[in-house]
SETORNU-439524 format. One record per residue (C-alpha): x, y, z; residue in one letter. Coordinates in pm, whole numbers, padded with zeros to 5 digits, always signed. Layout:
BEGIN
XYZA ...
***
This chain:
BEGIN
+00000+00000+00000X +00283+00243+00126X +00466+00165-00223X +00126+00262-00402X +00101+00582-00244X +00524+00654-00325X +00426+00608-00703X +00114+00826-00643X +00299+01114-00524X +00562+01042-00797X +00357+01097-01065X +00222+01410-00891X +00546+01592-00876X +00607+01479-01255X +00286+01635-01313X +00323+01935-01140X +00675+01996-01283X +00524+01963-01643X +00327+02216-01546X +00567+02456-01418X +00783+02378-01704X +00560+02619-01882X +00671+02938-01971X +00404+03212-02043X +00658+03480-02176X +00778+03211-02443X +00530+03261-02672X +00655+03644-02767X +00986+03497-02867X +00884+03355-03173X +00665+03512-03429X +00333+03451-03425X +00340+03263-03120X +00056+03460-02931X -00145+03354-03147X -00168+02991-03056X +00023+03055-02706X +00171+02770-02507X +00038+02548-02798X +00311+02588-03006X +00529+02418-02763X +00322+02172-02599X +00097+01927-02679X -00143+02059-02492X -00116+02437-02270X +00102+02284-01929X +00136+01923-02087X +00414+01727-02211X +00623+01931-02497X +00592+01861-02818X +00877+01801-03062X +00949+02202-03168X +00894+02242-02784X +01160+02042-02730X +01406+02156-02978X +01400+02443-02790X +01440+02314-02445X +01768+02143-02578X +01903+02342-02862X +01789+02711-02886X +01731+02856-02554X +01941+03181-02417X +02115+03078-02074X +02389+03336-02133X +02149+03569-02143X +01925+03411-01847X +02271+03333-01609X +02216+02986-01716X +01858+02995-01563X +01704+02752-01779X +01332+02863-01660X +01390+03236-01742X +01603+03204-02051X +01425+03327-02356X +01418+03169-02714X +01689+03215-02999X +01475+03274-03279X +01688+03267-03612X +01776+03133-03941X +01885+02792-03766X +01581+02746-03599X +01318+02877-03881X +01459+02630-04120X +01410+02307-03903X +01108+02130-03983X +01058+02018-03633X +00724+01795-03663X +00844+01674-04001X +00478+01766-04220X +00700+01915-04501X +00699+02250-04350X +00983+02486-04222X +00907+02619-03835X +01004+02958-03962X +00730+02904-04335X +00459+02724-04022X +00493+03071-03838X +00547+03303-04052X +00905+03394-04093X +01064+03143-04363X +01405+03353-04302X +01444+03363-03955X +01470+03745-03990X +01149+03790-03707X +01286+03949-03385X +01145+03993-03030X +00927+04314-03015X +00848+04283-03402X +00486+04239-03538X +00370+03929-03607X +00411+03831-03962X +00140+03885-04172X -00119+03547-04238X -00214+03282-03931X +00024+03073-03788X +00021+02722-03764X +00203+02469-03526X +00523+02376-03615X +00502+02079-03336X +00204+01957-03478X +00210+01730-03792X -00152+01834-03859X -00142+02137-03842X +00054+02277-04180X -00015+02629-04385X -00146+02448-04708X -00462+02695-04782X -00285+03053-04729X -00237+03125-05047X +00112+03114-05001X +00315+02861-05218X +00550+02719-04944X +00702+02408-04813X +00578+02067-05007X +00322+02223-05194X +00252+02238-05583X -00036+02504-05580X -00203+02723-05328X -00487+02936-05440X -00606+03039-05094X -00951+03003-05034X -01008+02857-05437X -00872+02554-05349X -01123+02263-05372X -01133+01864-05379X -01478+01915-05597X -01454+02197-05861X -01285+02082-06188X -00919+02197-06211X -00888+02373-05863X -00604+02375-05668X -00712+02111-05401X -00716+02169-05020X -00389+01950-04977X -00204+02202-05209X -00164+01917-05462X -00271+01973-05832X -00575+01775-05962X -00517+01471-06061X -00742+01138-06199X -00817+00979-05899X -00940+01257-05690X -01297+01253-05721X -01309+01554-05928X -01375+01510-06320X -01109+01729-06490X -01032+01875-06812X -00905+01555-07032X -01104+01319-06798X -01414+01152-06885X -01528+01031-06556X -01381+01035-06230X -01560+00880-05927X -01229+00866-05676X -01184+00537-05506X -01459+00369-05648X -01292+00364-06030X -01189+00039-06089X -01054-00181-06413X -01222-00480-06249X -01616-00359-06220X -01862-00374-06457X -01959-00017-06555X -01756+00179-06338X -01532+00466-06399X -01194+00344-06527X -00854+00420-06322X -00737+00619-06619X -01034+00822-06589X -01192+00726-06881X -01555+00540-06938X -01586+00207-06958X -01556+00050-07313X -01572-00248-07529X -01186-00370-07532X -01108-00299-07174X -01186-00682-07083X -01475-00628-06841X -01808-00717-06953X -02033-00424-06884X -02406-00356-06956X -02485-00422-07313X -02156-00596-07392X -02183-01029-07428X -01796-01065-07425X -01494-00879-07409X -01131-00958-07471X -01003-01268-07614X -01233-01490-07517X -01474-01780-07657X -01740-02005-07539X -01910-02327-07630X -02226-02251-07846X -02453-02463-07640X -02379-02225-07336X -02539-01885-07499X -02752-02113-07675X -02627-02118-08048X -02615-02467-08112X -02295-02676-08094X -01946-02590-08162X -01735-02265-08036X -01811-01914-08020X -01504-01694-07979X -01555-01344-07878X -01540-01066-08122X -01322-00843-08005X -01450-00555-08209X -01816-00572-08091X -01757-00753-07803X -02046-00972-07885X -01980-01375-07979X -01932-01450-08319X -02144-01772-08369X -02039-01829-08758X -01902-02139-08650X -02181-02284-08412X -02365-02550-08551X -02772-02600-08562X -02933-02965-08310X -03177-03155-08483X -03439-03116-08282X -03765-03287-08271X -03858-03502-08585X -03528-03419-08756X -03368-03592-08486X -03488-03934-08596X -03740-04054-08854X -03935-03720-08999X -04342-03831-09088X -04349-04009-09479X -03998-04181-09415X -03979-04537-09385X -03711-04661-09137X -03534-04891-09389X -03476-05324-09266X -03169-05501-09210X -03079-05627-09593X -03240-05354-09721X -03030-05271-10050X -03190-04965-10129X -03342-05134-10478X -03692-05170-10358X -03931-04995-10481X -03997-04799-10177X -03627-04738-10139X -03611-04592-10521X -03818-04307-10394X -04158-04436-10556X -04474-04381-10404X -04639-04627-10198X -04825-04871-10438X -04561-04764-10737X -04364-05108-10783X -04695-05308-10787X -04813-05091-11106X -04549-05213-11299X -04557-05550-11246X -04932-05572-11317X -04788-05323-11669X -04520-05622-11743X -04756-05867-11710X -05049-05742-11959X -04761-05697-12214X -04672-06042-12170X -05019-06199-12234X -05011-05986-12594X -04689-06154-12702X -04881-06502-12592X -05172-06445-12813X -05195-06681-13113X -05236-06496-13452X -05558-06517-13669X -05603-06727-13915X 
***
């Protein structure tokens, strides 16, 4: 219990030294810095520092001038210091608070525009209209991630891919274009079409492809794809019987075993036909038979 209570108090002193650790007077040494106060150096006003907060603390702080009193020294703003980019977003501390150069002194103005936090990865000066740091284009308030061709709000130049349809792009739907889905927006930014090897509305096929006829229904055989129309190119399927013409059609007679094809039925006569003629061969016979007259 006693050890409980040691860690207690502990972390009450840490506390309260955090908190004492704060300087209020810091915040005019650097330009722009009553603007966001004891927020520039700490995570949060009396909190732990943040990462420009503690470049300070260790690197640019003026015990000569303070008699090596570390809680009344004051801050050496300068070159050195403005061009560190202390919470690594892109951005110099000197271009997050104003003063690119370093050339800010204590007593000045603050620089013209807001500040940001140079501790504070999130918070960067994208948007001031100011071209600065990692950015490609900053129109101020004009930037947008929704009007075609705008400047957008991360300072980056419009792109395919942003949501935005832009000049040369035919669609643009962000992260939903895909080369995979059936009618969406293409990656390039272009609509989907016949040749891009996904079968979209309207479209039977697409790409080099074929399928059995019997699967879309054309009869037997193969079907390739046309690649031009992106519809299947059933020249080569094949028509099934079907019905009667898959056997014996009505009027045919199913022909015997020994059947040589010479009968009469097989010679294609009508029923009936091959009996005519013998009863015809026979009358002629009975004339040759007759006995002549006296």
């Amino acid at each position: 219990m006693k050890s409980r209570i040691t860690v207690v108090a502990f972390l009450i002193v840490i506390g309260s030294a955090a908190v004492a650790e704060a300087r209020p007077f810091r915040p005019t040494n650097i330009p722009g810095g009553t603007v966001n106060s004891c927020s520039n150096c700490h995570v949060f006003p009396g909190g732990p520092r943040n990462d420009f907060g503690m470049r300070i603390e260790f690197n640019y702080l003026d015990l000569a001038g303070a008699n090596d009193i570390k809680s009344q020294a004051t801050v050496e703003w300068g070159p050195a210091l403005a061009g560190e980019d202390a919470d690594n977003d892109g951005y110099t501390n000197g271009e997050e608070l104003g003063d690119p150069d370093g050339m800010w002194s204590i007593g000045d103005d603050n620089p013209a525009g807001t500040p940001t936090l140079p501790g504070d990865p999130l918070s960067f000066p994208c948007g001031d209209g100011t071209l600065q740091g990692p950015e490609i284009c900053d129109d101020g308030d004009d930037n947008s991630d929704t009007d075609a061709d705008a400047c957008r709000t991360d300072c980056t130049e419009p792109r395919c891919g942003d949501g935005a349809t832009d000049t040369g792009e035919e669609c643009d739907d962000g992260n939903d274009n895909s080369d995979i889905d059936a009618d969406a927006c293409r990656t390039d930014c272009r609509f989907p079409t016949c040749g891009d090897g996904v079968v979209d509305g309207g479209e039977e096929c697409d790409g080099p492809t074929g399928s059995t006829c019997e699967d879309i229904g054309a009869g037997s055989g193969f079907a390739p794809c046309n690649e031009a129309t992106c519809s299947w190119d059933t020249d080569g399927c094949e028509e099934i019987p079907s019905g009667a013409d898959a056997g014996t059609d009505t009027g045919e007679e199913r022909a015997t075993p020994g059947d040589d094809g010479c009968s009469a039925a097989s010679a294609g006569g009508a029923p009936g036909a091959g009996l005519w003629l013998l009863a015809a061969a026979g009358m002629l016979l009975r004339r040759r038979r007759r006995p002549a007259p006296h």
